[in-house]
C-alpha positions as a printed NumPy array, in Angstrom:
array([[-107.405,  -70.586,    9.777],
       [-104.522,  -71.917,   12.027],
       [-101.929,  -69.748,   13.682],
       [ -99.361,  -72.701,   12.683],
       [ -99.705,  -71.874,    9.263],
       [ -98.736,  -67.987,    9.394],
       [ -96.306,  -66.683,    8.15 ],
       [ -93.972,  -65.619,   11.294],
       [ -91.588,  -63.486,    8.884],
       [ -94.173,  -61.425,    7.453],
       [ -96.061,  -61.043,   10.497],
       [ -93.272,  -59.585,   12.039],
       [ -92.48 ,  -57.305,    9.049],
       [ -96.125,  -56.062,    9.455],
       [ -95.977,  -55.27 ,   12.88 ],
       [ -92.759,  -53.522,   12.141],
       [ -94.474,  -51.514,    9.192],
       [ -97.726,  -50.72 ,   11.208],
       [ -95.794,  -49.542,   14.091],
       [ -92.378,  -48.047,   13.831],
       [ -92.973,  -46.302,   10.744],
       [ -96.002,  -44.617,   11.894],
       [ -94.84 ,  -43.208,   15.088],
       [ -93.652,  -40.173,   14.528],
       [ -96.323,  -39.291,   12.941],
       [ -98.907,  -40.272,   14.971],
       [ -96.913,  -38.447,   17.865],
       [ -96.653,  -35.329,   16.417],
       [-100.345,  -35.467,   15.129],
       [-101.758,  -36.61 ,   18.838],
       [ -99.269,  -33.572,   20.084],
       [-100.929,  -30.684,   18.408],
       [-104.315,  -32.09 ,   18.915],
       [-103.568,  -32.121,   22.809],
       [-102.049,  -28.638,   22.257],
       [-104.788,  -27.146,   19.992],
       [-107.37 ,  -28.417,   22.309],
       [-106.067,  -27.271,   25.524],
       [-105.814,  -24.275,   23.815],
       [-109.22 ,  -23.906,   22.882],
       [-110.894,  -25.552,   25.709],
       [-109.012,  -22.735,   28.146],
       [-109.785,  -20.08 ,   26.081],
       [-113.609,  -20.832,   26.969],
       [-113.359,  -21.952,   30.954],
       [-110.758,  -19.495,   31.445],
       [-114.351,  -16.795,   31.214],
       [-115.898,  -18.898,   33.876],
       [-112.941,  -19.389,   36.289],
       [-113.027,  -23.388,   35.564],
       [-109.091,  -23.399,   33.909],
       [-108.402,  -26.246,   36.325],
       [-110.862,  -28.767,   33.889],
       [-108.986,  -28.362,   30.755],
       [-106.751,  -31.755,   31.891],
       [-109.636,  -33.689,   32.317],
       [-111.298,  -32.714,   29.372],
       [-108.228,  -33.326,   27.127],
       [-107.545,  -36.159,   28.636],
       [-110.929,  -37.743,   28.072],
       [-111.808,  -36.315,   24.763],
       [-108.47 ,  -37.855,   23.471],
       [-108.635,  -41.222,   25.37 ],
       [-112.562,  -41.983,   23.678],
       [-112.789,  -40.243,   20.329],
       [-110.104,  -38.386,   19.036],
       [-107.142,  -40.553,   20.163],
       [-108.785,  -43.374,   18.267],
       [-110.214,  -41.687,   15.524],
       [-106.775,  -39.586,   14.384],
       [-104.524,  -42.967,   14.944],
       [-107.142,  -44.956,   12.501],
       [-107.248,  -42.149,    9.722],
       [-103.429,  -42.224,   10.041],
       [-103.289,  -45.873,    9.776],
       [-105.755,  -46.279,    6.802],
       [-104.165,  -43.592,    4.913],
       [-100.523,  -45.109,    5.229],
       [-100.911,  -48.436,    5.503],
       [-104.517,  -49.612,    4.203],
       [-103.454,  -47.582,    0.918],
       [-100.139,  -49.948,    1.139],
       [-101.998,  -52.93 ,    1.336],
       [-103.993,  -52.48 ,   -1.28 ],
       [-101.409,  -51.271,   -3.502],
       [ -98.998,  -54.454,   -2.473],
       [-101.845,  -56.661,   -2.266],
       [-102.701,  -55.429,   -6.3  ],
       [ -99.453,  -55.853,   -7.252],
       [ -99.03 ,  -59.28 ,   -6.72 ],
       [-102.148,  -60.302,   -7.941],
       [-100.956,  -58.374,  -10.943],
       [ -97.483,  -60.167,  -10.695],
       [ -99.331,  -63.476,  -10.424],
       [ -97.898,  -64.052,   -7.081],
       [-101.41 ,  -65.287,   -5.384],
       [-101.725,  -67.592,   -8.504],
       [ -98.336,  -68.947,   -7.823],
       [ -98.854,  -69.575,   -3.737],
       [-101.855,  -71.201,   -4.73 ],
       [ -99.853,  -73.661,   -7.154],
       [ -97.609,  -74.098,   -4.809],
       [-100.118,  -75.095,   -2.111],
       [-100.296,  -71.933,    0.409],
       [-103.094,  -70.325,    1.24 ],
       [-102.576,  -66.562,   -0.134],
       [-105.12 ,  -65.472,    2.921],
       [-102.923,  -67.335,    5.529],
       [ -99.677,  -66.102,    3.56 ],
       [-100.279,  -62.612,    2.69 ],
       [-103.802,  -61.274,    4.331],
       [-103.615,  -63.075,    8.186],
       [-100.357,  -61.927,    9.171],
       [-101.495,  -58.168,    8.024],
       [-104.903,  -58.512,    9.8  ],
       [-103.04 ,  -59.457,   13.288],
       [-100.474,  -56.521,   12.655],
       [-102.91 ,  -53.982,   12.729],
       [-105.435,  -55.647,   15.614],
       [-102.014,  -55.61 ,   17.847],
       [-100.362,  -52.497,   16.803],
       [-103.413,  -49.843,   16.2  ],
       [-104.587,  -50.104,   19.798],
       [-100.587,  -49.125,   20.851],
       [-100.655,  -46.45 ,   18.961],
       [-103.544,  -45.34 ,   19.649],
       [-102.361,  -45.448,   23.411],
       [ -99.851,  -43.284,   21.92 ],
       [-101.52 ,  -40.811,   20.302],
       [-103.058,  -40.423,   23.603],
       [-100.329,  -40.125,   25.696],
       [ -98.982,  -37.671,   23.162],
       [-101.924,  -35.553,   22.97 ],
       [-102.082,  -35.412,   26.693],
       [ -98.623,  -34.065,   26.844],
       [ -98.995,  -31.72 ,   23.95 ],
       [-102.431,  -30.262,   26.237],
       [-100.029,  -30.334,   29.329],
       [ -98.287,  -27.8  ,   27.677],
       [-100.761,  -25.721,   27.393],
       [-101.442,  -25.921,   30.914],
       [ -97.881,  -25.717,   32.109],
       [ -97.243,  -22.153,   30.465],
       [-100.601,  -20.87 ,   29.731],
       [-102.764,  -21.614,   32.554],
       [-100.058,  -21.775,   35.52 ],
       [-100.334,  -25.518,   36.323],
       [ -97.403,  -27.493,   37.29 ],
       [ -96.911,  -31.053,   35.509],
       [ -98.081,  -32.838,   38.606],
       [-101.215,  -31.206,   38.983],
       [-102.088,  -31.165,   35.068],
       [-101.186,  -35.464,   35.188],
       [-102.997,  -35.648,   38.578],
       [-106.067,  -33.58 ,   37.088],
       [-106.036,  -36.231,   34.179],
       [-105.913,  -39.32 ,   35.973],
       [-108.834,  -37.813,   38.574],
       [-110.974,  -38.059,   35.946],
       [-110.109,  -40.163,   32.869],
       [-111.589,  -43.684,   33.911],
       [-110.54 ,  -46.871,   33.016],
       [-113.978,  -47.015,   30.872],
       [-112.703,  -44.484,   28.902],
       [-109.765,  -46.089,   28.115],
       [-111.391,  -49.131,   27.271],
       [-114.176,  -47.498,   24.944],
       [-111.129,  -45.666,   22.807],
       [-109.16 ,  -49.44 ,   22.443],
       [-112.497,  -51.068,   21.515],
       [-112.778,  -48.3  ,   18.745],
       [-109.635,  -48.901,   17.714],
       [-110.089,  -52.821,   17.222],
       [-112.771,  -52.226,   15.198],
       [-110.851,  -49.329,   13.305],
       [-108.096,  -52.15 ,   12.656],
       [-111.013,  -54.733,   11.486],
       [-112.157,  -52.511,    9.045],
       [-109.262,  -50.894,    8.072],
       [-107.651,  -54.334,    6.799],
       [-110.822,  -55.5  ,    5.388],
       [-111.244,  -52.727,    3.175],
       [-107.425,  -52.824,    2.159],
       [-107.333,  -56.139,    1.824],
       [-110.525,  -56.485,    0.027],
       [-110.103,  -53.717,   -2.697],
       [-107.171,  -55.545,   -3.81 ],
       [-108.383,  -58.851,   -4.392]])
């Protein structure tokens, strides 16, 4: 495999695919997640006078598991699905047969410029499903639990670590890894 030989155009088209069409729904998903549990996280320290942890424990729970996880499911379903499907149909089409007569590499044609889409663009939006679900549980906090903005963010960033962080993008690389494999392979 050599970067030289990708295929700029499509590359680009992928990123474009991967992450402007998914946005909005990866924002409104990591919204209600944040507002759901905020919700439900208050509802149970609210009993033991602990309201103030609700930012930290959104912000965490989103920025390791569920930020990742949600952004990947969203990502497989939409646009693994439409790689396999477009990957199918031009094996059915004899397209692959006809890059391979004309001497390019259907994997640095069609599957590379896919694969560094989503290893680029799942760990952004993953960042923003977080960002989105911390605003959504900011809500929560702001009208339910008598926080001001600044004191739900600064709650957040006291204890969301930069480890945290990091484990949710690492998920999310391997999300993207096997995300593309799978689509990618089921088609060929």
């Amino acid at each position: 495999f050599k970067f030289d030989k990708v295929n700029r155009r499509t590359l680009i088209n992928q990123l474009y695919k991967t992450g402007n069409e998914t946005v909005p729904i990866l924002s409104m998903v990591g919204f209600f997640i944040g507002l759901i549990l905020a919700m439900q996280s208050a509802y149970q320290l609210q009993k033991y006078g602990q309201s103030s942890l609700v930012a930290g424990l959104v912000g965490v729970t989103l920025t390791r598991e569920l930020g990742p996880l949600m952004c990947a499911i969203i990502v497989a379903g939409r646009i693994g699905s439409s790689y396999a499907s477009e990957i199918a149909s031009m094996k059915l089409n004899e397209e692959l047969d006809a890059l391979s007569v004309m001497s390019v590499s259907p994997v640095d044609f069609i599957i590379i410029p896919r694969f560094i889409a989503l290893m680029i663009m799942v760990p952004v939006l993953t960042v923003l499903t977080d960002a989105a679900g911390i605003i959504g549980g900011m809500i929560i906090g702001v009208f339910t639990l008598d926080m001001t903005p600044l004191s739900y963010i600064t709650n957040t960033f006291d204890v969301v670590t930069m480890k945290d962080v990091f484990i949710g993008l690492i998920k999310s690389v391997a999300f993207a890894f096997f995300i593309c494999l799978i689509g990618c392979y089921e088609a060929v």
